[in-house]
Structures are given as structure tokens and as C-alpha cells.
TORBA-858452 format. One line per 3 residues: their letters; for each residue x, y, z of C-alpha. Coordinates in Angstrom, 2 decimals. Layout:
N
a = X/Y/Z  ... .
# end
This chain:
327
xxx = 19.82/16.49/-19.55  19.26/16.15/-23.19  15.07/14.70/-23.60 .
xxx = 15.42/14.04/-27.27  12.59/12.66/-29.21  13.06/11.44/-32.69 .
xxx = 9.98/11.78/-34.55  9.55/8.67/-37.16  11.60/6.63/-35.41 .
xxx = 10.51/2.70/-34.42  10.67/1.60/-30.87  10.56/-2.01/-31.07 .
xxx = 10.38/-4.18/-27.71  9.67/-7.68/-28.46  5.63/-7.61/-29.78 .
xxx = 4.88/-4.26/-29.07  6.09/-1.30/-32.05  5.47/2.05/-31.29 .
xxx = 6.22/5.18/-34.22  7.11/8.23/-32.70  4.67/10.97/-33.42 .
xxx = 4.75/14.65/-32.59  2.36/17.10/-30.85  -1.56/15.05/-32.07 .
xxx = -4.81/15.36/-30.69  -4.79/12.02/-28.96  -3.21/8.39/-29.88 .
xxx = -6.35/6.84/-29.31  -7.73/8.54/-32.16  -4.53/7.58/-34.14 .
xxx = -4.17/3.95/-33.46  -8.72/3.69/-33.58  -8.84/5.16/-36.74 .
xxx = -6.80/2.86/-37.74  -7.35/-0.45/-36.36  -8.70/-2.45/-39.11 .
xxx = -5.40/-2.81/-40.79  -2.74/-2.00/-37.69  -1.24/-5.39/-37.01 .
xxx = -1.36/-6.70/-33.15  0.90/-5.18/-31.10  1.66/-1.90/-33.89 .
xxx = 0.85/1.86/-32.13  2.24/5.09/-31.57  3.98/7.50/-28.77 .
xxx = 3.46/11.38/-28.56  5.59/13.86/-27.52  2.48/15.83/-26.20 .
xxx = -1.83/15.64/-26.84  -3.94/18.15/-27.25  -6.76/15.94/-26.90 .
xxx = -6.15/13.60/-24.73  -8.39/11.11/-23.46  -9.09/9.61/-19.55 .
xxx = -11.48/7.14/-18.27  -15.31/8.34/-18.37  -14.55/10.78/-20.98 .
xxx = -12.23/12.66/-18.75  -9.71/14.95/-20.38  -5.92/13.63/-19.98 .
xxx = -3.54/15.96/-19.42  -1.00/15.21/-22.15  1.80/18.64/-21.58 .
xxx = 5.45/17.88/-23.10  7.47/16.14/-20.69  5.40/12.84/-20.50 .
xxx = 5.08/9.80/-22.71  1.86/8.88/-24.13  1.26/5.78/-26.43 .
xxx = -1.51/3.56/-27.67  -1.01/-0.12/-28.88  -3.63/-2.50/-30.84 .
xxx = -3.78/-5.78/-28.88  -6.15/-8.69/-27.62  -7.42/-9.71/-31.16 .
xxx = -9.29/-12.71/-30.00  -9.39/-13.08/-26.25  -12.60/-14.36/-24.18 .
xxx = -14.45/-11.59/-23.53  -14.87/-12.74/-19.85  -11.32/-11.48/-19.43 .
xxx = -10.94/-8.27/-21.49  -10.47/-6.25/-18.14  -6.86/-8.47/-17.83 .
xxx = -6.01/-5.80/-21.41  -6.04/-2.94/-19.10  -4.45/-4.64/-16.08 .
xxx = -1.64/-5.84/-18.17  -0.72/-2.44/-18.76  -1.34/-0.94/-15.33 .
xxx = 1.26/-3.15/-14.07  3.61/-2.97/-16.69  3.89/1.08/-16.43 .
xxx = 4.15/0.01/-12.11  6.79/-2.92/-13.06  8.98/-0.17/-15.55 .
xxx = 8.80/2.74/-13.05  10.14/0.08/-10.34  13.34/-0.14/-12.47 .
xxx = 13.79/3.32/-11.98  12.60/3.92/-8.49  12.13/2.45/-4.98 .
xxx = 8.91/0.12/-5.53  7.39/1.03/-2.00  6.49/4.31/-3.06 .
xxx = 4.95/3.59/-6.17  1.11/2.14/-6.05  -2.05/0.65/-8.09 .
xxx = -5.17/2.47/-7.51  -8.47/0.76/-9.32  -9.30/0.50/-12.02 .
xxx = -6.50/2.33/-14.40  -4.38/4.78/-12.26  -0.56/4.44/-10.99 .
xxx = -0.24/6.67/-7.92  2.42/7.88/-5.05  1.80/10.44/-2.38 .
xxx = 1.50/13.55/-3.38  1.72/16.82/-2.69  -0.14/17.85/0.89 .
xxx = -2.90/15.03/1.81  -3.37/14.55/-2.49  -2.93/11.21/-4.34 .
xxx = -0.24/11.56/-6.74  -1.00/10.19/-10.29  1.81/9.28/-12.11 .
xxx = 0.26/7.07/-15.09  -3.18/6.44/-16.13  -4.39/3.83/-18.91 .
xxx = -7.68/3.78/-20.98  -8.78/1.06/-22.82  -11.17/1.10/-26.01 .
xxx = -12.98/-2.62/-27.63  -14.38/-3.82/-30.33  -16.13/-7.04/-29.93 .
xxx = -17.29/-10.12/-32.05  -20.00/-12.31/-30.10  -17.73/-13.29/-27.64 .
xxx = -14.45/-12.50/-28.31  -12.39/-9.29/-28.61  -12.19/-8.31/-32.35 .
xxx = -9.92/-5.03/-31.50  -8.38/-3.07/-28.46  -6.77/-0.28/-28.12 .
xxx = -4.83/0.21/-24.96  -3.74/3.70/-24.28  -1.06/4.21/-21.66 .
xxx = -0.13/7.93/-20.48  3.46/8.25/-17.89  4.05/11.92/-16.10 .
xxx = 8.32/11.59/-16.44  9.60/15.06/-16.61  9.25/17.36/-13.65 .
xxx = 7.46/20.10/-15.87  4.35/18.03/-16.03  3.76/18.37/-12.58 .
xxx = 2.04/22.12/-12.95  -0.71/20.51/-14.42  -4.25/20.94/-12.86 .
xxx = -6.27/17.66/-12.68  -10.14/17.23/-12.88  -9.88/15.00/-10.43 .
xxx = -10.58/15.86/-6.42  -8.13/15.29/-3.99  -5.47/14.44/-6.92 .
xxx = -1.97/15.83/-8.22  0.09/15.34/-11.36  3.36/13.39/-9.92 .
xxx = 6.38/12.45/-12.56  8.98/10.03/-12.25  11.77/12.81/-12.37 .
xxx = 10.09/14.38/-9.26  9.51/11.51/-7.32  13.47/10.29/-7.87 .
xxx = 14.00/14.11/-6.39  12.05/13.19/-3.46  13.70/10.10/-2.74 .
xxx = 17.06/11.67/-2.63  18.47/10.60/-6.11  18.75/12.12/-9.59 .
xxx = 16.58/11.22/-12.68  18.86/10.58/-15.55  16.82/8.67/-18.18 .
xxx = 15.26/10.09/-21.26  11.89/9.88/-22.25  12.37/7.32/-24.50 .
xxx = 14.59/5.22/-22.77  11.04/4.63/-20.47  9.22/4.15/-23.35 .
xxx = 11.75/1.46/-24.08  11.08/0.02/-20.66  7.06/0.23/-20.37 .
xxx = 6.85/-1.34/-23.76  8.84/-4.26/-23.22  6.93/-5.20/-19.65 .
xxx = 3.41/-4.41/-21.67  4.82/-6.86/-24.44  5.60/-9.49/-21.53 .
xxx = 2.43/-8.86/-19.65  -0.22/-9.24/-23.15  1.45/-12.60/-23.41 .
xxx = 0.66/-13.64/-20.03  -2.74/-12.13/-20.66  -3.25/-14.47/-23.80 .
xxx = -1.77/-17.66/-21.64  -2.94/-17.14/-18.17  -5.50/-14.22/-17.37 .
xxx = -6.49/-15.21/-14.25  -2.28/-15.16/-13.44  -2.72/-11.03/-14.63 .
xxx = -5.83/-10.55/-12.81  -4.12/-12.01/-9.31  -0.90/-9.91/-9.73 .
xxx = -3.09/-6.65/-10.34  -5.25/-7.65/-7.24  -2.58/-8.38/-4.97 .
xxx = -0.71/-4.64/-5.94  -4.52/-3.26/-5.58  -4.78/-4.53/-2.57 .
xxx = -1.20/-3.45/-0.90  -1.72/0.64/-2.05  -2.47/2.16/1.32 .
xxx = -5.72/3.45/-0.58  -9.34/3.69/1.12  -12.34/4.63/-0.81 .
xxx = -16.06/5.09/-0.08  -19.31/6.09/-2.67  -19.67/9.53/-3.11 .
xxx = -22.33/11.01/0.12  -21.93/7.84/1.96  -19.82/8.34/5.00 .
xxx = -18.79/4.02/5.18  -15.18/3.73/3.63  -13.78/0.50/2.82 .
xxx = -10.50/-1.06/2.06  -9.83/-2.58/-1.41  -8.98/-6.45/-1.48 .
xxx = -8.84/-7.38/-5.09  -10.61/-7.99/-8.02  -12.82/-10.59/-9.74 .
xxx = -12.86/-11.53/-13.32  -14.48/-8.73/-15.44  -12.76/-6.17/-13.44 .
xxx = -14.65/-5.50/-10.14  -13.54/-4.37/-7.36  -13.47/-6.54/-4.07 .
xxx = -13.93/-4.14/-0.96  -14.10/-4.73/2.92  -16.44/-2.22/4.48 .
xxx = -16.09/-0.80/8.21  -18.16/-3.89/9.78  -15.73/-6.13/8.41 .
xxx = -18.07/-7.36/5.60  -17.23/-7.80/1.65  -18.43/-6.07/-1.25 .
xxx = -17.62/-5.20/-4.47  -17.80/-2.22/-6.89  -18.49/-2.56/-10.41 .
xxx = -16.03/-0.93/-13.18  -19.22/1.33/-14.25  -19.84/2.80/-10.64 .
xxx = -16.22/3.12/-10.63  -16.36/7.14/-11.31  -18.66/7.21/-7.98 .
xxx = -15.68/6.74/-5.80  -13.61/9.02/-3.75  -10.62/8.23/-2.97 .
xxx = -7.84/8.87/-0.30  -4.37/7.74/0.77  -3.31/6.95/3.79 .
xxx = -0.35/8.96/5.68  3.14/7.91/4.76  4.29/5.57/7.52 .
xxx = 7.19/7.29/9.42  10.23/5.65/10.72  10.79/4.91/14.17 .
xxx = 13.22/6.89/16.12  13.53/7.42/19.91  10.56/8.20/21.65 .
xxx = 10.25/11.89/23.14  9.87/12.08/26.93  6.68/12.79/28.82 .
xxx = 6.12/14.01/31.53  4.12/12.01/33.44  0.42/12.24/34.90 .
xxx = -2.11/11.57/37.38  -4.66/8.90/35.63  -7.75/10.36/35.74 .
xxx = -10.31/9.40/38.10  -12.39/6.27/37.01  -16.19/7.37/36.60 .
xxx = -19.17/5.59/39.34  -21.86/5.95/37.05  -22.57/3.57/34.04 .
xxx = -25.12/5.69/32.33  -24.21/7.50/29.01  -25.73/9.72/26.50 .
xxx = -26.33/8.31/23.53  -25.36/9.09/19.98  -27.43/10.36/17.13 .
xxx = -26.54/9.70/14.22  -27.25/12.32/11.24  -29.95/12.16/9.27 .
xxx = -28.72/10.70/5.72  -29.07/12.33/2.46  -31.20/10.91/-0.69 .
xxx = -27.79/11.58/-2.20  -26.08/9.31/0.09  -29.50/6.59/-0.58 .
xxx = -29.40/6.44/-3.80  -25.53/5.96/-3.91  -25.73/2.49/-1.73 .
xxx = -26.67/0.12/-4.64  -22.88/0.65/-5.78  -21.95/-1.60/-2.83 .
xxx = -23.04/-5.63/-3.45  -22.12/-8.23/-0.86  -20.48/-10.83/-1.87 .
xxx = -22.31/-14.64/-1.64  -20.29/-17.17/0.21  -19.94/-20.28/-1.68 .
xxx = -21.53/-23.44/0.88  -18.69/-25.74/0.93  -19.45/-29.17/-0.29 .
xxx = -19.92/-32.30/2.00  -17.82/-35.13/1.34  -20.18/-38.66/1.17 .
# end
């Protein structure tokens, strides 16, 4: 399949204009270097980075085969809601890759990350998005939004920092759903930048409309977390405004996560459901023999690390709100 990508050229999808670049170290660099004369909504797309950057400093992956782009936007939104900038674009890359492949297999994962199943018992990261302000009192002054897609198969050699994680493209996971991936690179580029375009407008409108969509995809990715040395895992639920996570722990309780402990997670993903088919036969057996005596041993618990100590302040319960009484 011809992969052609015209360096100079403008991809234009409704706000959003990306120039096509080459092999550079990193867009973020490009589009932050220049931000005090790129217009709103102006960027550019790589071919490849050689430099590219992740959340927390983490290196990005950037290998030919993928699309990587980086977009000024959010001149002049609250503050309060800057984490809707990053959202926007999480679920536009999850809304664009639904065009191309079946939605149920294609997940959010807090705070940044668009995920699958991957290979083994791995989560498999498809897109990531990082997300770089400037501020003025309250208000955004500049943003740039970076955006990175895995779409050709060859990406998927990669080696990630992350643990328990596994570069996934879009061509591989249409492969593994039984079909054949037949759009060019740009042609997704096309896609992801019209659905960002559509979703920064919304952001600008309605935050809180962003914020709900991104919590109710957070919260349907058969994803379970818990803070690094601390054996409780929770279950994610949503998010609040500024970008925390909202978590049920084991004893049923809420909590949520801040965006800065956010690197303190580990995260897992839960089997892939199989269909049902017939059940197998079996053969049947004597019930065993109720026990007379009521007395047990009793468990003991290990004794916890100061690892696992220190790491419980990343957990806050939420307060419950007393409802008011009608006079």
C-alpha cells in the first residue's frame, strides 16, 4: 500500500492546520518555539521524531510508520478547565480510530493514553497525548497539544519504558480483527484533526460536556490500577474538573488520584471477555463432606513496606456533599 507523505503540504480540517514536516527532533519543540506568533489552531505533523516527548519527561517513541503532530490551542480558557485541552484530544484520536475500527476494542486509559489489549497480559498503547501551558493569572495564554498515533504495523517493534505495556498500531489491530488496513497515514491525520477541531470547540463552549465524555470512556476501559507497593487496586470512575482521577477502592469506597501522582500508578487490563459457546461436559462428583467444626485459622496479613506507607497519601476520599433540607 502506497504510505506517501508530502512534506510542505497543508492539512486543513476546519480550525486545526497542520504543515507536514520530515524526520525533527520533536513537534513540541517546533510548534513551542514558536508559539508567540503561531495563530490558534496552526501546528505541524512528522513523519518520524528523534526526540520525542511523553508525559513526565518520558521519551516517545516516534519510528516511521506513525503520525505525530502538535497544534497551538486554548488561547484564553479558565484555567480551572485546562485539563478539558488534553481530553479533547484523547478522545478525538479514540473518536478517529473508531472510524476505522470496531470501537469495543479500542479504550481511554488516564490521563493521556489510547489503549487495546495487547500482546500476552500487556496494555496496548496505540496513541498518547502531552500537553504543554503557558498561563496569564488565570487564563491560558498558550498550549500546545501534542498528539502521537502508532498506524503502521512496523511501529509495533518498538520497546516502551513503560511496565506491563506494548506499542499497538491501527494497521495491526484491523489484522487482529479479521480485516485489512487500507488508509494512509495521512488520510488519519485527516481524520484525528478534524474530531480535535470539533472537540476544542466544545472545549471553548462546554468543558464540563468534554470532561463527562472523557470520564464516561475512562470509566468503561476494563482498566484497574493501584499505587505503586500498595497491594489495594481500584476501579476508575471518572474525573473531576482539573483532571483527577475518581477511583473506587476494594471496600467499595471513593477516592481520587491527582494528575501529579499520576506516574505512581500501575496499571493492568482486564482479560478479553470471551464469547459464549456450549458448555463442555463434566463429569460429575460427590460434594464434599460439610465440615462439624466452626473454628478456623486465621490470616496474617504481611507486614507492609515503608514503600507501600509512604505511597498511601496518593489516595484521598472523596467528601460527600450533606444534602440540603427543604424549610
Amino acid at each position: 500500500m502506497e504510505d506517501a507523505w508530502p512534506v510542505g503540504s497543508l492539512v486543513s480540517m476546519g480550525p486545526v492546520n497542520l504543515r507536514l514536516v520530515g524526520a525533527v527532533r520533536s513537534t513540541q519543540e517546533e510548534v513551542w518555539a514558536k508559539r508567540r506568533w503561531l495563530p490558534e489552531g496552526a501546528g505541524f505533523a512528522a513523519a518520524s521524531q528523534s526526540e520525542g516527548e511523553g508525559r513526565g519527561g518520558a521519551a516517545w517513541i516516534s519510528p516511521r510508520g506513525g503520525v505525530y503532530f502538535s497544534v497551538m490551542a486554548g488561547h484564553g480558557l479558565a484555567l480551572k478547565d485546562a485539563d478539558v485541552l488534553g481530553q479533547a484530544a484523547a478522545l478525538a484520536v479514540l473518536r478517529a480510530a473508531q472510524e476505522f475500527l470496531k470501537a469495543e476494542d479500542i479504550f481511554l486509559k488516564w490521563p493521556n493514553d489510547v489503549v487495546t489489549w495487547g500482546p500476552g497480559r500487556s496494555i496496548g498503547k496505540i496513541a498518547g497525548v502531552l500537553v504543554r501551558l503557558e498561563t496569564a493569572g488565570e487564563r491560558v495564554e498558550r498550549a500546545a497539544v501534542g498528539i502521537g498515533i502508532n498506524v503502521r504495523a512496523a511501529v509495533e517493534g518498538a520497546a516502551l519504558p513503560t511496565k506491563g505495556a506494548a506499542a499497538v498500531s491501527l494497521e495491526g489491530l484491523a489484522r487482529r480483527q479479521g480485516g485489512e488496513w487500507t488508509s494512509p497515514r495521512t488520510k488519519v491525520l485527516e481524520w484525528v484533526a478534524g474530531w480535535f477541531g470539533a472537540q476544542l470547540a466544545r472545549a471553548r463552549d462546554a468543558p464540563s460536556a468534554v470532561r463527562d465524555e472523557f470520564a464516561r470512556e475512562v470509566a468503561r476501559a476494563p482498566l484497574r490500577a493501584r499505587v505503586a507497593g500498595v497491594r489495594d487496586e481500584f476501579r476508575p470512575l471518572g474525573v473531576e474538573q482539573g483532571g483527577a482521577l475518581i477511583v473506587r477502592r476494594k471496600s467499595g469506597k471513593r477516592a481520587t488520584v491527582s494528575v501529579e501522582d499520576s506516574e505512581r500508578l500501575e496499571w493492568r487490563i482486564a482479560p478479553r471477555k470471551r464469547t459464549r459457546g456450549k458448555p463442555a461436559r463434566r463429569s460429575a462428583r460427590k460434594p464434599a463432606p460439610k465440615s462439624t467444626s466452626r473454628a478456623c485459622a486465621p490470616r496474617v496479613g504481611r507486614p507492609q513496606s515503608s514503600r507501600a506507607r509512604n505511597a498511601r497519601p496518593a489516595l484521598r476520599p472523596t467528601r460527600k456533599r450533606k444534602s440540603a433540607r427543604r424549610r
